[in-house]
N, CA, C and O atoms as CSV, one atom per row, in Angstrom:
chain,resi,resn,atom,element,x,y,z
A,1,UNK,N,N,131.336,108.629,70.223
A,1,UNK,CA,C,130.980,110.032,70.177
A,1,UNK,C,C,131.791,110.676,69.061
A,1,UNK,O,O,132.977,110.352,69.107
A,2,UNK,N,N,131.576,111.222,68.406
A,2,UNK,CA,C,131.768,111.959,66.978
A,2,UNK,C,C,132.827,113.152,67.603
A,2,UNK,O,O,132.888,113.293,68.825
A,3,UNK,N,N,133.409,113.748,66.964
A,3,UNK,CA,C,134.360,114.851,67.112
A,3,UNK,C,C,133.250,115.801,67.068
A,3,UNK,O,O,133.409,116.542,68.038
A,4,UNK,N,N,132.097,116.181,66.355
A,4,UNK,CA,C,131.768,117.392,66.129
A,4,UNK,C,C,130.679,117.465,67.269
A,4,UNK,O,O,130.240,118.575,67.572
A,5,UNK,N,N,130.090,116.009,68.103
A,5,UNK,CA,C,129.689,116.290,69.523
A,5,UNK,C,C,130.401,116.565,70.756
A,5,UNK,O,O,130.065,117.089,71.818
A,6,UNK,N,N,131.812,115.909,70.182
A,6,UNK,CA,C,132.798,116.655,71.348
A,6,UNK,C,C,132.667,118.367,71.159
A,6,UNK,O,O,132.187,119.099,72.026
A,7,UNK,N,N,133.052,118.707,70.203
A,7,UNK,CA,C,132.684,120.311,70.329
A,7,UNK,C,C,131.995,120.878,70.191
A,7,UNK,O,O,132.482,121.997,70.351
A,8,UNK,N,N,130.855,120.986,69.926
A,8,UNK,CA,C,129.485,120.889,70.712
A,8,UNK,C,C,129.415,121.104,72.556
A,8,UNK,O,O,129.019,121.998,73.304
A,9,UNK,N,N,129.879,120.088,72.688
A,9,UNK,CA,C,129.857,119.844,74.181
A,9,UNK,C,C,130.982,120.987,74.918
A,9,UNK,O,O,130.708,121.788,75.812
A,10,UNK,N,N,132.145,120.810,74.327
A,10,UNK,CA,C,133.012,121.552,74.753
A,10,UNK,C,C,132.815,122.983,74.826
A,10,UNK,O,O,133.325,123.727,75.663
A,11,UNK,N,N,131.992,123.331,73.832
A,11,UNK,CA,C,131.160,124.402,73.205
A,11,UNK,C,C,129.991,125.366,74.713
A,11,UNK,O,O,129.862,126.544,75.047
A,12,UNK,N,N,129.447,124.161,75.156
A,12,UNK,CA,C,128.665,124.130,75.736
A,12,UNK,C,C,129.131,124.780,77.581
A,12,UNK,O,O,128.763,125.578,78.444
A,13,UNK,N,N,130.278,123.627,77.253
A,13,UNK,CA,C,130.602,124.042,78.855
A,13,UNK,C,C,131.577,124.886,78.806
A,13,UNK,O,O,131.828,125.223,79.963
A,14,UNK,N,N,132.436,125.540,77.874
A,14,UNK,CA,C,132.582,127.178,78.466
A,14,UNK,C,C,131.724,127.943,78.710
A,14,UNK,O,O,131.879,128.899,79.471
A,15,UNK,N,N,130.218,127.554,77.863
A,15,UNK,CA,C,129.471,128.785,77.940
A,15,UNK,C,C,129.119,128.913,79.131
A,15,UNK,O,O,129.069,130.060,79.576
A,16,UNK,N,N,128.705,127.574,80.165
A,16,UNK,CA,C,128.194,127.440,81.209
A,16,UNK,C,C,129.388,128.182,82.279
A,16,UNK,O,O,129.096,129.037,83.115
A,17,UNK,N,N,130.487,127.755,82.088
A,17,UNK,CA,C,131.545,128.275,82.947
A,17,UNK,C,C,131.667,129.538,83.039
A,17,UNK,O,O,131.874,130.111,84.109
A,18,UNK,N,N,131.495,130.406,81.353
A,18,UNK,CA,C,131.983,131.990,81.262
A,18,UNK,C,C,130.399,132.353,80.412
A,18,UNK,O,O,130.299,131.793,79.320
A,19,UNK,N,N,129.412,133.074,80.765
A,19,UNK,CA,C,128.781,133.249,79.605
A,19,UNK,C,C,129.244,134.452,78.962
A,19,UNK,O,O,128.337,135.045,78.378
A,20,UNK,N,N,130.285,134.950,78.895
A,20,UNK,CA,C,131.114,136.262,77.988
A,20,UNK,C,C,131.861,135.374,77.297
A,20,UNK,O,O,132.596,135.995,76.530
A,21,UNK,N,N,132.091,133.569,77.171
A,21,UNK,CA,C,132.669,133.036,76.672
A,21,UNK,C,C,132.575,133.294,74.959
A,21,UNK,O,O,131.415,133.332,74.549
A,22,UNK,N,N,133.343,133.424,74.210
A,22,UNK,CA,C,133.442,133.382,72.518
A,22,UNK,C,C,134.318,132.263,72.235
A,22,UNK,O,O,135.241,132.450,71.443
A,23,UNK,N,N,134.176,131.244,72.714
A,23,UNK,CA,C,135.237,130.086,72.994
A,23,UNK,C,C,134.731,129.310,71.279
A,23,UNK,O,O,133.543,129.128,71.010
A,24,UNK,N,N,135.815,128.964,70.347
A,24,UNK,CA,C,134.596,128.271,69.144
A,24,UNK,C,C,135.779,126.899,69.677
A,24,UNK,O,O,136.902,127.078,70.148
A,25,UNK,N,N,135.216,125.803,69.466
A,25,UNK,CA,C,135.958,124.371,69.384
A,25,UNK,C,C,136.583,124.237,68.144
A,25,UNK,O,O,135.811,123.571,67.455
A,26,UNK,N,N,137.422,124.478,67.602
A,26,UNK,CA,C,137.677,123.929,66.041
A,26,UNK,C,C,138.223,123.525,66.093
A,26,UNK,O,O,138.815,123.475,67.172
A,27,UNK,N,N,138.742,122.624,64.778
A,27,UNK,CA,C,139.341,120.895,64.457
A,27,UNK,C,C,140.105,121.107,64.730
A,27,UNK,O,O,140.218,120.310,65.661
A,28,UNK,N,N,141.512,121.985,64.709
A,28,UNK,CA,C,142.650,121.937,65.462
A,28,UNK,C,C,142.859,122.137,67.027
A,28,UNK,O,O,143.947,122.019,67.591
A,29,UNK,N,N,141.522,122.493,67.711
A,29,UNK,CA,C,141.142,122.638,68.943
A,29,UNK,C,C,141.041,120.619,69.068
A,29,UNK,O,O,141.763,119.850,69.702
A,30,UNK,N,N,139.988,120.369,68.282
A,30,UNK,CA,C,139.667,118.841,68.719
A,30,UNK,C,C,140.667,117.443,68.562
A,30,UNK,O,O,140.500,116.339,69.080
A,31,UNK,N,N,142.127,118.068,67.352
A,31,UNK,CA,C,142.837,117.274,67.150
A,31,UNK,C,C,144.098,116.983,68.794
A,31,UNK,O,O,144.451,115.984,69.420
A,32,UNK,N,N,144.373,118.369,68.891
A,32,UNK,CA,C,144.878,118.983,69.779
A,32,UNK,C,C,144.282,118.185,71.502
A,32,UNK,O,O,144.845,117.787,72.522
A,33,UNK,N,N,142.810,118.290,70.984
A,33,UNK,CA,C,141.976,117.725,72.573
A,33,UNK,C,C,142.617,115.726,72.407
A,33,UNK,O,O,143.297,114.944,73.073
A,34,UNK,N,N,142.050,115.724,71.438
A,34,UNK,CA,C,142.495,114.175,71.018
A,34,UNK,C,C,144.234,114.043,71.407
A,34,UNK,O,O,144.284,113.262,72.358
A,35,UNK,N,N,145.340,114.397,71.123
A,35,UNK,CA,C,146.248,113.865,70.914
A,35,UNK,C,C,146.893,114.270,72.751
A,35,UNK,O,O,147.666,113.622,73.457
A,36,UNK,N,N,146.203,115.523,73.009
A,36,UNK,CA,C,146.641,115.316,74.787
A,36,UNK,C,C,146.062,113.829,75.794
A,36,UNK,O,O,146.471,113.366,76.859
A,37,UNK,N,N,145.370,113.573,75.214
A,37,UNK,CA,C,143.979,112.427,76.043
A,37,UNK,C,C,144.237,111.216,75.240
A,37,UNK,O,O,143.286,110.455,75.059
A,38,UNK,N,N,145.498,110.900,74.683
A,38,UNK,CA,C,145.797,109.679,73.638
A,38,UNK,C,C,144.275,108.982,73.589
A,38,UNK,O,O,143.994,107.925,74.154
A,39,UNK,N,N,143.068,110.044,72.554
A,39,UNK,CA,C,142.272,109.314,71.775
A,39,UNK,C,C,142.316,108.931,70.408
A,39,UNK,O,O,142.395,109.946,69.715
A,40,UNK,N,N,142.296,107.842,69.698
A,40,UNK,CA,C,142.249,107.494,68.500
A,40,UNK,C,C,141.208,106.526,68.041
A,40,UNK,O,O,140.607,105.734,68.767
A,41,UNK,N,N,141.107,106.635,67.129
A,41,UNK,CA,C,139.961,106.081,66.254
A,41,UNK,C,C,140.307,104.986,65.942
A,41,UNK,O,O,141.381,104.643,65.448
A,42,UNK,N,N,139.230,104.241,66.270
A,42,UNK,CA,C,139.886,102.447,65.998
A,42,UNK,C,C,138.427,101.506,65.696
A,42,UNK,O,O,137.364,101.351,66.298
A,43,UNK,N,N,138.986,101.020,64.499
A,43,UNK,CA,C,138.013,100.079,63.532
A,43,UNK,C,C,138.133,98.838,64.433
A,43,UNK,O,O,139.152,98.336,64.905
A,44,UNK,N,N,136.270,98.296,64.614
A,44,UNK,CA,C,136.229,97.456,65.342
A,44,UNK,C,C,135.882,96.167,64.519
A,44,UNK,O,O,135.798,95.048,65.026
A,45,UNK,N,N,135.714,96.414,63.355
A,45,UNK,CA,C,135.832,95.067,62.254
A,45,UNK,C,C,135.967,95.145,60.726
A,45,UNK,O,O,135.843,96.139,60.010
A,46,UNK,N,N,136.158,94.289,60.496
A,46,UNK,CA,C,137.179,94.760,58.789
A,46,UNK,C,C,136.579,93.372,58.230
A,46,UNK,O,O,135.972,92.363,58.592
A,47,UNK,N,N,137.276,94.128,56.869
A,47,UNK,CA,C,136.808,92.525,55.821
A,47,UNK,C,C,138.703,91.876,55.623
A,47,UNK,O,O,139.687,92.483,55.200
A,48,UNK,N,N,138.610,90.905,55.973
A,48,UNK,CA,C,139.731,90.378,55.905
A,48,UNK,C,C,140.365,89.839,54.448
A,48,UNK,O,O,141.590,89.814,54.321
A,49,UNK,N,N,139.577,89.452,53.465
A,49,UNK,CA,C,139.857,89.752,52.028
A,49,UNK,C,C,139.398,90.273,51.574
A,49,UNK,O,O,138.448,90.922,52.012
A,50,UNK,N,N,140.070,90.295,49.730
A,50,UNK,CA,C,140.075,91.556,49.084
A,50,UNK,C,C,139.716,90.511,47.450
A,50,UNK,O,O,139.425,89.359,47.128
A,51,UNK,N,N,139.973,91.802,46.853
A,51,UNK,CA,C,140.061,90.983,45.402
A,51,UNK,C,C,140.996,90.818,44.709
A,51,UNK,O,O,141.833,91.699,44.907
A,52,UNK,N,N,141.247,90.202,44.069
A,52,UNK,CA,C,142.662,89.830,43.902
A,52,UNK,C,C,143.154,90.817,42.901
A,52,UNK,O,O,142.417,90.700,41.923
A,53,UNK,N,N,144.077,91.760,42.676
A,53,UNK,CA,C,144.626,92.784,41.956
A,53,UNK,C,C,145.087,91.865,40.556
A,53,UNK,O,O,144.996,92.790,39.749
A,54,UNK,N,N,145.347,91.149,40.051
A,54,UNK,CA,C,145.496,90.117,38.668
A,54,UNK,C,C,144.166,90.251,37.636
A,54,UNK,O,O,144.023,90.569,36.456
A,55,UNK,N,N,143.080,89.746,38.970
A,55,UNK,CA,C,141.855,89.547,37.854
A,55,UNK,C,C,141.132,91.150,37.616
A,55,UNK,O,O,140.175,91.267,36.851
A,56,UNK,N,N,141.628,92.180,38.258
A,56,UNK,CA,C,140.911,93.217,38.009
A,56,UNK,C,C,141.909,93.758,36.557
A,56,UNK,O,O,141.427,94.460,35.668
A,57,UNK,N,N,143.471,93.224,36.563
A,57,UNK,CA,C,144.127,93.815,35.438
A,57,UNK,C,C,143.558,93.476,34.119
A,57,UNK,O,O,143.364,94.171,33.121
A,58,UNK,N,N,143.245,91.668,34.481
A,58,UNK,CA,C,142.984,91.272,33.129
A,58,UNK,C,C,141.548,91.975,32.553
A,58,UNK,O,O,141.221,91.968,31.366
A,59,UNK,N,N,140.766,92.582,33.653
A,59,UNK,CA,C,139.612,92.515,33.413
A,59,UNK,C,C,139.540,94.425,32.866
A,59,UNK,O,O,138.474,94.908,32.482
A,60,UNK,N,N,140.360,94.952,32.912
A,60,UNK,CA,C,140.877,96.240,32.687
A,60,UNK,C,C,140.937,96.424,31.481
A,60,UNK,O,O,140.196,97.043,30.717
A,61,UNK,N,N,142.498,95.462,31.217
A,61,UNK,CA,C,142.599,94.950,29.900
A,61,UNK,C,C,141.546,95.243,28.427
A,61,UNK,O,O,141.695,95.945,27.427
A,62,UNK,N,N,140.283,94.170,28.977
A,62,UNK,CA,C,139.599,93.525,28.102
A,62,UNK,C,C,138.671,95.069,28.033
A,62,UNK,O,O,138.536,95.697,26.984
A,63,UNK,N,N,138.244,95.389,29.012
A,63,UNK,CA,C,137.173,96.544,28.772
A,63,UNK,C,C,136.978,97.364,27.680
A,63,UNK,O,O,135.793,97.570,27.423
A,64,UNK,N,N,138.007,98.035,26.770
A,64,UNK,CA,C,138.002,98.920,25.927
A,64,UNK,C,C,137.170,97.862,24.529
A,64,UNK,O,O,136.391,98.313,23.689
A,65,UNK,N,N,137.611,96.492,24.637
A,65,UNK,CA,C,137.172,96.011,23.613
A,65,UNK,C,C,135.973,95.498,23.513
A,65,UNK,O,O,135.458,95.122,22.459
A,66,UNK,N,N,135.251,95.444,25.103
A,66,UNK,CA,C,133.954,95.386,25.257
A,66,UNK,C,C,133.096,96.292,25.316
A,66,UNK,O,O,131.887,96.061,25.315
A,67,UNK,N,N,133.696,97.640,25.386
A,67,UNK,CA,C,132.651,98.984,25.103
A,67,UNK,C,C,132.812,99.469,23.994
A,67,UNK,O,O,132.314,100.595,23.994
A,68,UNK,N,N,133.482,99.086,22.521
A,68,UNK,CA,C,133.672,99.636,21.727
A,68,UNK,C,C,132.469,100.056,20.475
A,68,UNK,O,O,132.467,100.847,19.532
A,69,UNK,N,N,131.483,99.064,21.039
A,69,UNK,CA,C,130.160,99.455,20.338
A,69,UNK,C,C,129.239,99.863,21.064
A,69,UNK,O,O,128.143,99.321,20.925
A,70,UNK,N,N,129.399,100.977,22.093
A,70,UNK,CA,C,128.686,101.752,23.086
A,70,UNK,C,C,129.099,103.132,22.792
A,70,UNK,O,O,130.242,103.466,22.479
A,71,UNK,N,N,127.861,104.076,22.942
A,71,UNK,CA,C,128.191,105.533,23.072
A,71,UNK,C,C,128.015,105.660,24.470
A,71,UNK,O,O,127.003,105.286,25.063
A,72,UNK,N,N,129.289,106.344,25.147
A,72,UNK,CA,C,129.073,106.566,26.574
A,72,UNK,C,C,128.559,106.974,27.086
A,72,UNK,O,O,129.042,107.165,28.202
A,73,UNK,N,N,126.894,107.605,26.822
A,73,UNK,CA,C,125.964,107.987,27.530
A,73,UNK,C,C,124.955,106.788,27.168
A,73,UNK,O,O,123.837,107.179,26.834
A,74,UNK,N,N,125.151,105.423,27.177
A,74,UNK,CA,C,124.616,103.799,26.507
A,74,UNK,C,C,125.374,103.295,28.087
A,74,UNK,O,O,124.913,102.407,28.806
A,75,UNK,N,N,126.362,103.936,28.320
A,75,UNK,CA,C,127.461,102.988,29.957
A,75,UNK,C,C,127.175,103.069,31.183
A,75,UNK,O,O,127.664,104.046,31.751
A,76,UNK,N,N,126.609,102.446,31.741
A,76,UNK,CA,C,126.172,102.733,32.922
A,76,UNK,C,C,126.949,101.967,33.411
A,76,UNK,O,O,127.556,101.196,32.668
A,77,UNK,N,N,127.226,101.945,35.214
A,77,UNK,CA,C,127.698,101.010,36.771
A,77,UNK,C,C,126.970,101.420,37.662
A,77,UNK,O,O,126.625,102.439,38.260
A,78,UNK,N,N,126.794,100.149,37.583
A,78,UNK,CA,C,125.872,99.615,38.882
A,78,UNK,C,C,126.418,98.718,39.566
A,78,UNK,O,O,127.186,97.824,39.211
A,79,UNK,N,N,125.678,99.174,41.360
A,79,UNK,CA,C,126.130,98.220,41.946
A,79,UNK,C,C,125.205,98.235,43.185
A,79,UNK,O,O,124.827,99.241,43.785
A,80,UNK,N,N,124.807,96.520,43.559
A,80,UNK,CA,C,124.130,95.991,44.801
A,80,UNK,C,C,124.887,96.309,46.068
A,80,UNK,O,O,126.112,96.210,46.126
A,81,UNK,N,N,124.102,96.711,47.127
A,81,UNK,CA,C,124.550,96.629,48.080
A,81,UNK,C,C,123.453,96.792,49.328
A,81,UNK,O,O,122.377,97.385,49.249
A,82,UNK,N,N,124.002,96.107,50.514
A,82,UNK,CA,C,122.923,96.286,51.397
A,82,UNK,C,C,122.959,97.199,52.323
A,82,UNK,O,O,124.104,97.386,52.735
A,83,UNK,N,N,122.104,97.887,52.846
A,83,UNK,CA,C,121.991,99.421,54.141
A,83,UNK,C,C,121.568,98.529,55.416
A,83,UNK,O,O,120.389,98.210,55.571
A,84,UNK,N,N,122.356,98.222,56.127
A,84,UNK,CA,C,122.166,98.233,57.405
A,84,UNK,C,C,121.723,99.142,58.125
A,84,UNK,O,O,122.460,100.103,58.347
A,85,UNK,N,N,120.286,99.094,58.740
A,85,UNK,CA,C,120.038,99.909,59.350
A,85,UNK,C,C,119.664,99.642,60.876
A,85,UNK,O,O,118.819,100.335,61.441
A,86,UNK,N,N,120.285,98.681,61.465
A,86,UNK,CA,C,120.502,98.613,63.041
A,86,UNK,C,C,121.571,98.307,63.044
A,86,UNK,O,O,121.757,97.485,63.941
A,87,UNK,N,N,122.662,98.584,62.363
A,87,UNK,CA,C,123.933,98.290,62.203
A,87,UNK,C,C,124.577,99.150,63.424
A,87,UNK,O,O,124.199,100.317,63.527
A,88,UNK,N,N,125.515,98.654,64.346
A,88,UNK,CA,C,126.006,99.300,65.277
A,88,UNK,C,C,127.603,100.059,64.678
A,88,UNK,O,O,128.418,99.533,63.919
A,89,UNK,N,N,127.652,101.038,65.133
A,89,UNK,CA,C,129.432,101.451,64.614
A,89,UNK,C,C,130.417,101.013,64.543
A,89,UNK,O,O,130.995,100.766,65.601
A,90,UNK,N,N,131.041,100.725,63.335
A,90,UNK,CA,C,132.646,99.953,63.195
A,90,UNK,C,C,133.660,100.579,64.015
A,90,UNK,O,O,134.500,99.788,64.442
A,91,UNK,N,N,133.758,101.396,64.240
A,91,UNK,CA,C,134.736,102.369,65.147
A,91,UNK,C,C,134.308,103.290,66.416
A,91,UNK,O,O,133.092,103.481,66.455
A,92,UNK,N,N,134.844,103.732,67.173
A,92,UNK,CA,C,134.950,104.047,68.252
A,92,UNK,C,C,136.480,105.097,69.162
A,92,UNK,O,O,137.707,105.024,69.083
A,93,UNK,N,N,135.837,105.682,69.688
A,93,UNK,CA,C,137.509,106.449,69.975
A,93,UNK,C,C,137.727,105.562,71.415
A,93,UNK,O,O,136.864,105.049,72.129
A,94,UNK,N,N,139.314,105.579,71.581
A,94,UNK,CA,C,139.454,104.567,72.760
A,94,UNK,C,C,140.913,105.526,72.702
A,94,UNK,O,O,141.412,106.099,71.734
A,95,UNK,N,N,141.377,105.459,74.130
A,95,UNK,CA,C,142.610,105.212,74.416
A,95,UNK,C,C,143.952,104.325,73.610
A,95,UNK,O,O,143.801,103.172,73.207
A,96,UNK,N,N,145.011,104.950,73.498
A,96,UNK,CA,C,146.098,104.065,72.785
A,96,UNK,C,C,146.621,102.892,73.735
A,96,UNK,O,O,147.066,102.878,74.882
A,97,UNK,N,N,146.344,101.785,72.639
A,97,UNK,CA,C,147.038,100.382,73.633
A,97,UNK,C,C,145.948,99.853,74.399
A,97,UNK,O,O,146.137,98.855,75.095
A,98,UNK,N,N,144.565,100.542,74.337
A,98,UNK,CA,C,143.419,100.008,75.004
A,98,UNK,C,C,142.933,99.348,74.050
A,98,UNK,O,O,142.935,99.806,72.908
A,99,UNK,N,N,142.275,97.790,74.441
A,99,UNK,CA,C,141.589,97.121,73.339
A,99,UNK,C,C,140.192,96.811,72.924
A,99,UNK,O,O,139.451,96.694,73.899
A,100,UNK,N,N,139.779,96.691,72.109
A,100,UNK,CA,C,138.416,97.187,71.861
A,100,UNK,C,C,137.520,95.780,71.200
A,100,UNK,O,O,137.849,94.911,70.393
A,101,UNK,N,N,136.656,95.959,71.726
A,101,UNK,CA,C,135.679,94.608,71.461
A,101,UNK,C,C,134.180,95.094,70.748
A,101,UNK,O,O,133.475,95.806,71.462
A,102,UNK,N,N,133.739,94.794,69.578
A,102,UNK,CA,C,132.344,95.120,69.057
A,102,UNK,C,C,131.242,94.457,69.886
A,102,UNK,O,O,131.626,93.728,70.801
A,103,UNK,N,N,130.199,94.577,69.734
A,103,UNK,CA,C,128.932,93.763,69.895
A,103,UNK,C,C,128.452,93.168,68.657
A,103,UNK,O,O,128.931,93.262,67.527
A,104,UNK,N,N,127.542,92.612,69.018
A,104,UNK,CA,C,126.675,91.608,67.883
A,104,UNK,C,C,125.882,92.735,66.913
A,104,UNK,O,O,125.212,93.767,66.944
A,105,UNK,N,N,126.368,91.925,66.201
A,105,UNK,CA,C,125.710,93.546,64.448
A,105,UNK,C,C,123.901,93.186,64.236
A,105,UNK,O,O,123.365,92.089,64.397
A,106,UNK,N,N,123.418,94.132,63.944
A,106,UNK,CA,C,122.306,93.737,63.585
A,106,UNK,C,C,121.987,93.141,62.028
A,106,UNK,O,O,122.601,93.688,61.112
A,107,UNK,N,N,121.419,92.474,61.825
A,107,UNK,CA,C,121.312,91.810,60.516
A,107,UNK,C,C,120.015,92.269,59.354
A,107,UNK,O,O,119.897,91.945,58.172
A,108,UNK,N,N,119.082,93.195,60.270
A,108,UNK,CA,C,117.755,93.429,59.336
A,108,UNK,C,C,118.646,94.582,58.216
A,108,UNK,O,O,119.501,95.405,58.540
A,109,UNK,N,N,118.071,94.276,56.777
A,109,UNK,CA,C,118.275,95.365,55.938
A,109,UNK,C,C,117.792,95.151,54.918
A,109,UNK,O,O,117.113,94.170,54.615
A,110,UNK,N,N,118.184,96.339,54.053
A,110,UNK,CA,C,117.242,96.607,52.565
A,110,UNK,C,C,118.416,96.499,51.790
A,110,UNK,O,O,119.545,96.768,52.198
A,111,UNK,N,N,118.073,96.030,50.470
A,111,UNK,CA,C,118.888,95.627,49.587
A,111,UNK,C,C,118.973,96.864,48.904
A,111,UNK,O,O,118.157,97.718,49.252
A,112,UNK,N,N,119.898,97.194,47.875
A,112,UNK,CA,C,119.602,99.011,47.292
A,112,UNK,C,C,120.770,98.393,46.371
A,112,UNK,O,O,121.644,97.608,46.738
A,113,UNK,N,N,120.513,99.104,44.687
A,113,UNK,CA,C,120.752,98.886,43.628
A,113,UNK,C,C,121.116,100.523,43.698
A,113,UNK,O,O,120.228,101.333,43.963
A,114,UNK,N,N,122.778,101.023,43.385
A,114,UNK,CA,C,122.843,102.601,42.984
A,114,UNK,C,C,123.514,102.299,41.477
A,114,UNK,O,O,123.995,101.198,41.208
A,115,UNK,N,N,123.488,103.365,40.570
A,115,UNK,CA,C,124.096,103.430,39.261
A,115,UNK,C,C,124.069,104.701,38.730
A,115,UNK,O,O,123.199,105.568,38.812
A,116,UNK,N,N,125.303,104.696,38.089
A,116,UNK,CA,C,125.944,105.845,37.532
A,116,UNK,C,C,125.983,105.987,36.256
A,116,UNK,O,O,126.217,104.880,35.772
A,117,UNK,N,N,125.867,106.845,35.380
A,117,UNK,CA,C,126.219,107.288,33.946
A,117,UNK,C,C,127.432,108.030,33.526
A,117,UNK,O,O,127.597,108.326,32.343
């Protein structure tokens, strides 16, 4: 559940309780709700490597001498990536010291090419 359906909700049931209520939920209301109720936000799967910080230097490096016969509106980045779209949520609010288990991810998706100038 999202913070901004918690207040929403919270939203909801003063009104029901007081309807003279002017009660607003705001983020220091919801941080405040969170840190009495030890809720925190906790990633339920990660990528366990990375890229190696060496080959991005060398590759840093070299760049200026590979765009030097480009006008920078000639430079584009691009990059593949796929949209999961039955993808279930990496995170979840839970209790502190409570442990948290994902389900099985969904696998259907569309491939999507974005790029920048």
């Amino acid at each position: 559940m999202s913070g901004l359906m918690l207040q929403q909700k919270e939203e909801d049931f003063a009104m029901e309780l007081d309807s003279n209520s002017e009660f607003k939920a705001s983020n220091g209301w919801l941080e405040n709700f969170k840190k009495s109720h030890s809720n925190v936000l906790r990633k339920l799967c990660g990528e366990s490597a990375s890229v190696d910080a060496s080959s991005c230097e060398e590759w840093l490096s070299e760049l200026p001498s590979l765009l030097k016969d480009y006008k920078a509106g000639d430079v584009f980045n691009a990059h593949e990536t796929e949209l999961f779209y039955q993808y279930l949520p990496n995170k979840t609010a839970a209790f502190k010291g409570e442990e948290c288990h994902g389900g099985k991810q969904g696998k259907l998706r569309v491939t999507v090419l974005l790029a920048a100038n």
